[in-house]
C-alpha positions in Angstrom: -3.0 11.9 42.4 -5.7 9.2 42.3 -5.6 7.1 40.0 -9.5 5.2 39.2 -9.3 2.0 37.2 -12.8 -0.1 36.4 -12.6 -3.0 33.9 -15.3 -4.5 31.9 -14.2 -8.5 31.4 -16.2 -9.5 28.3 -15.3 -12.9 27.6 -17.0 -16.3 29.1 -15.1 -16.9 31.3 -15.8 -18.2 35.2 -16.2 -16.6 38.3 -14.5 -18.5 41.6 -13.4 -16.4 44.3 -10.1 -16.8 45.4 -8.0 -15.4 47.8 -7.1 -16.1 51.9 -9.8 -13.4 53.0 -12.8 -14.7 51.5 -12.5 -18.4 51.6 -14.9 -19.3 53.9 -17.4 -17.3 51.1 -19.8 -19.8 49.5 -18.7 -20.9 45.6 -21.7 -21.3 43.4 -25.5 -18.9 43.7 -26.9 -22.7 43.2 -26.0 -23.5 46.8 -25.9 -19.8 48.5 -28.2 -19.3 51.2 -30.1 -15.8 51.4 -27.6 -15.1 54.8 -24.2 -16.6 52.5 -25.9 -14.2 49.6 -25.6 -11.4 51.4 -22.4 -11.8 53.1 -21.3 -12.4 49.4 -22.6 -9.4 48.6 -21.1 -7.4 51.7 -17.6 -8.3 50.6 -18.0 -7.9 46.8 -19.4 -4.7 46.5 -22.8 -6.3 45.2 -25.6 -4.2 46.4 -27.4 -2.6 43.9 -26.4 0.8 45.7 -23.2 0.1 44.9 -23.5 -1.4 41.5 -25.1 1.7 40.1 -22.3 4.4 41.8 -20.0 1.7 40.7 -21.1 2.0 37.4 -21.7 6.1 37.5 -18.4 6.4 39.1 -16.2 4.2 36.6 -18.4 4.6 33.4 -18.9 7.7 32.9 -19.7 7.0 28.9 -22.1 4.7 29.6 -21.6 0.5 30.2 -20.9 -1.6 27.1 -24.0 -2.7 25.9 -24.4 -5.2 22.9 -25.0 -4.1 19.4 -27.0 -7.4 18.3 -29.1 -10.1 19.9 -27.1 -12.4 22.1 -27.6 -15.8 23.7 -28.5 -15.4 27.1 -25.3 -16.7 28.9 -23.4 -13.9 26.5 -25.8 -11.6 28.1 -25.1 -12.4 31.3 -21.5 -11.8 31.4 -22.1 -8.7 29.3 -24.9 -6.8 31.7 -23.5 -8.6 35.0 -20.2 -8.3 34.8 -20.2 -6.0 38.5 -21.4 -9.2 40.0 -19.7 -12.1 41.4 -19.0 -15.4 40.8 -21.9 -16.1 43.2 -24.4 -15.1 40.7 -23.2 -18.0 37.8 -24.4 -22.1 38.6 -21.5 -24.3 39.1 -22.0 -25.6 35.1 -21.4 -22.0 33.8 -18.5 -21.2 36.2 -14.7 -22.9 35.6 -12.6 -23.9 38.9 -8.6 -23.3 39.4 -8.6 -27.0 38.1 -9.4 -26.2 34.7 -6.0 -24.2 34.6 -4.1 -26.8 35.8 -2.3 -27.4 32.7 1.1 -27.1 31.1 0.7 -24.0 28.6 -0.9 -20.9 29.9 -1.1 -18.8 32.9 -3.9 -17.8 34.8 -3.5 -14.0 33.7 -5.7 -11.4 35.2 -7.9 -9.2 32.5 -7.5 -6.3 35.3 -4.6 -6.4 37.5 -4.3 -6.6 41.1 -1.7 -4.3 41.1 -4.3 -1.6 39.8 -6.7 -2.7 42.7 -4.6 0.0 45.6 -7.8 1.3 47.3 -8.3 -1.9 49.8 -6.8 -5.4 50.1 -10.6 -6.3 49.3 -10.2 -4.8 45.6 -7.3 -6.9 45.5 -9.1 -9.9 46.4 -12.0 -9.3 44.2 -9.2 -9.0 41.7 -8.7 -12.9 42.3 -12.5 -13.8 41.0 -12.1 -16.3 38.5 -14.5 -13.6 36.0 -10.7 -12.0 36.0 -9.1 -15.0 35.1 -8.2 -15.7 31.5 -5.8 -18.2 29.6 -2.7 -16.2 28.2 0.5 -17.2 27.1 3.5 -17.1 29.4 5.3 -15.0 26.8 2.3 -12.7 26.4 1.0 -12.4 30.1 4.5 -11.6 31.4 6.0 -10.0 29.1 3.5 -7.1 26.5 0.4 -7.0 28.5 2.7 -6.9 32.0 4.5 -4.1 30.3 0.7 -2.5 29.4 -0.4 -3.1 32.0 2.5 -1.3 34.2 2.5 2.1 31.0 -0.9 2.6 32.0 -0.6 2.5 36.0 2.1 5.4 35.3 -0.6 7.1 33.1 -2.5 6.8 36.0 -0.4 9.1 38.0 0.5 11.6 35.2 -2.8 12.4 34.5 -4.8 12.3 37.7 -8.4 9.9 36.4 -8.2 7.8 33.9 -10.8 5.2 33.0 -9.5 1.4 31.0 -12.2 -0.8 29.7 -10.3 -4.5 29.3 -11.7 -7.5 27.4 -10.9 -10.7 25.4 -11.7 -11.3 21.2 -12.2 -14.3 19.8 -11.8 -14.2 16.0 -9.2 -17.7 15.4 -10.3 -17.2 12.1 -9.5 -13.4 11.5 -12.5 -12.7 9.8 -13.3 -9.4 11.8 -16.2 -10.8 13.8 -16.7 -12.8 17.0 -16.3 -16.5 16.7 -19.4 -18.3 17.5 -19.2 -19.9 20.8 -18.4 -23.4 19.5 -15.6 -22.4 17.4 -13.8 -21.0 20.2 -10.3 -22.9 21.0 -10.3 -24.8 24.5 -7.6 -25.5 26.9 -7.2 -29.0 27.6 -7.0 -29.5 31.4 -5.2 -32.4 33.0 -8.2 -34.0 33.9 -8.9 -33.5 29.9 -11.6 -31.5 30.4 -12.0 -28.4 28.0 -14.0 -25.9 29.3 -12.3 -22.5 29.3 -12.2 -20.9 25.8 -8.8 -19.5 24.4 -9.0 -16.0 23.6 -7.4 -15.1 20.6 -6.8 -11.8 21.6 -7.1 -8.9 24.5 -7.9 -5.5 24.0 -7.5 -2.0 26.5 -9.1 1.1 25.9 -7.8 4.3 28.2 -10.4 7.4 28.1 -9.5 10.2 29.9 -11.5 13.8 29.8 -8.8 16.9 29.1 -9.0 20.4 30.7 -11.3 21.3 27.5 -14.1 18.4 28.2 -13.0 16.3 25.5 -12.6 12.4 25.9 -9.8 11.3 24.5 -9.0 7.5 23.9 -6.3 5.1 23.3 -7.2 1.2 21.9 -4.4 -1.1 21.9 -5.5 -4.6 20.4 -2.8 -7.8 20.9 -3.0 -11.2 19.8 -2.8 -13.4 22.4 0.6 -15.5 21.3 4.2 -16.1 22.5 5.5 -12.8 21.3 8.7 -12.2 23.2 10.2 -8.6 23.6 11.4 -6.6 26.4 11.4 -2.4 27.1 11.7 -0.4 24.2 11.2 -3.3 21.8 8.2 -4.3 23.7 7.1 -0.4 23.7 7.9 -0.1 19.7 5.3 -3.4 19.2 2.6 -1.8 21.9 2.4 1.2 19.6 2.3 -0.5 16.3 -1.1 -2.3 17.8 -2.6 1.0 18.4 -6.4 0.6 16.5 -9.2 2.3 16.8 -12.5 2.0 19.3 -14.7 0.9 16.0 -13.0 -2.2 14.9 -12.9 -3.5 18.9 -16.6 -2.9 19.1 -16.8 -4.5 15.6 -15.1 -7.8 17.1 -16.8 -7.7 20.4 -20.3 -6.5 19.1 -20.3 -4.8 21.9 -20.8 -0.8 21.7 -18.4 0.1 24.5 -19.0 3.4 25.3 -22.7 4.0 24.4 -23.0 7.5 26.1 -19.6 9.2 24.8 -19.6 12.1 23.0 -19.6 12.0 19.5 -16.3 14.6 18.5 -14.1 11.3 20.6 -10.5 12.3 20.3 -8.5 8.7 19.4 -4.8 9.1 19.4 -2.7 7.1 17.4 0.1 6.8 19.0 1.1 5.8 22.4 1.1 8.4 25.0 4.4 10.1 26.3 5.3 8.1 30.3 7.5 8.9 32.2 11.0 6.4 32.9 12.6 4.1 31.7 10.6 1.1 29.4 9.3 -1.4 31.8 10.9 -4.7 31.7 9.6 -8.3 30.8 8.7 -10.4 33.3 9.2 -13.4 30.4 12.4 -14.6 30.7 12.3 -17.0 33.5 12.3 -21.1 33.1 8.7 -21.3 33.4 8.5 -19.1 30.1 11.2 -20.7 28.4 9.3 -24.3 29.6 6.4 -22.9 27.3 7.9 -21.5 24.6 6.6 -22.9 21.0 4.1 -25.0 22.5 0.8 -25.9 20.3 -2.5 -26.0 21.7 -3.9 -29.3 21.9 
């Protein structure tokens, strides 16, 4: 069966397209030509055509919309999220450079593996708007494992929609941080321009044979938590939460046109083999392990 994926990246992060089939494409909007705008376009899906059946097609419920005023670069990233990194100036957008670092990975919010309908989904799935600073221990290792649970998900049940994003509450108070309280990695050029989430979150939605929309939110701190298969399964389902408190730490309301009798499961769904394993315990992980953020 096919198996739809869409992801809605929330955080400020940058959009840089990488990837060996589009590098000829142009890397800022300040610079783009109308003719490099469009070819931009072509490959990323970016007509409006497109952006509204994107939308229709993937979000059903409605897309996240915020709950309060927002400054306008928030705003941005929250209504523009379909569009590339051509649409942010060079200022607003990070480069691979500002990972080049000792600490975290480069972790995708959506996967590439998820991206099976054309190798240009899995370029797109190299934008730099995907890119987010994780640790080692947590990109390899829990979200991999998430990440891998909800592709087989994906086959058992035919359509399922995941809505993807990053929190930043450092200071646990229940609320977004405001933007100059987030944590910064430190490049090695010692510029700090990419904030740290503190957090990621994924909702699954699916609709049953009865209409209903039933939904799973699984929120995990962004550290260097270290477990593999059934351990890692045992700590996926103890940060089971509910669609409320991520839309309470967002301010986002994420599914705006749902209906209101939303079935929310708290427990993991059944999948089918064995627990998959960690992808954490290479050197690279082991390199990081306990490291403090400058």
């Amino acid at each position: 069966m096919t198996a739809r994926k869409i992801f809605v990246h929330i955080s400020l992060l940058v959009m840089l397209l990488v990837g060996s089939a589009v590098t000829a494409l142009p890397a800022a909007a300040a610079t783009c030509t109308a003719a490099e705008r469009h070819e931009a376009d072509k490959w990323l899906w970016l007509s409006q055509a497109d952006k509204n059946a994107s939308i229709a097609r993937n979000l059903p419920w409605g897309a996240p919309a915020p709950t309060e005023p927002v400054s306008g670069e928030r705003q941005l990233v929250q209504q523009d999220y379909v569009i590339g990194y051509v649409r942010l100036k060079s200022a607003d957008a990070s480069t691979p450079s500002d990972y080049s670092e000792p600490i975290f990975d480069q972790g995708h919010v959506t996967p590439s593996a998820d991206m099976t309908m054309s190798a240009i989904a899995v370029d797109n799935s190299f934008i730099m708007s995907n890119m987010t600073p994780q640790f080692c221990q947590f990109n390899r290792g829990v979200w991999q494992i998430l990440e891998e649970i909800v592709r087989r998900w994906a086959v058992e049940y035919g359509t399922i929609y995941v809505v993807s994003g990053s929190i930043f509450d450092r200071d646990g108070n229940g609320v977004r941080d405001p933007d100059e309280a987030a944590l910064r990695m430190t490049s090695n050029n010692q510029k700090k321009r990419v904030a740290i989430p503190s957090a990621f979150f994924k909702i699954v939605a699916l609709k049953d044979a009865d209409g209903k929309v039933e939904t799973l939110s699984i929120l995990l701190p962004n550290d260097q938590t270290d477990l593999d298969r059934a351990e890692a399964v045992a700590y996926l389902g103890q940060h089971i939460t509910s669609l409320a408190h991520i839309e309470q730490l967002t301010g986002l309301d994420l599914l705006p046109n749902a209906p209101v009798a939303l079935v929310e499961h708290v427990a993991l769904w059944p999948f089918t083999g064995a627990p998959p394993r960690s992808l954490a315990r290479g050197a690279q992980c082991a390199a990081t392990a306990g490291a403090v953020i400058p």
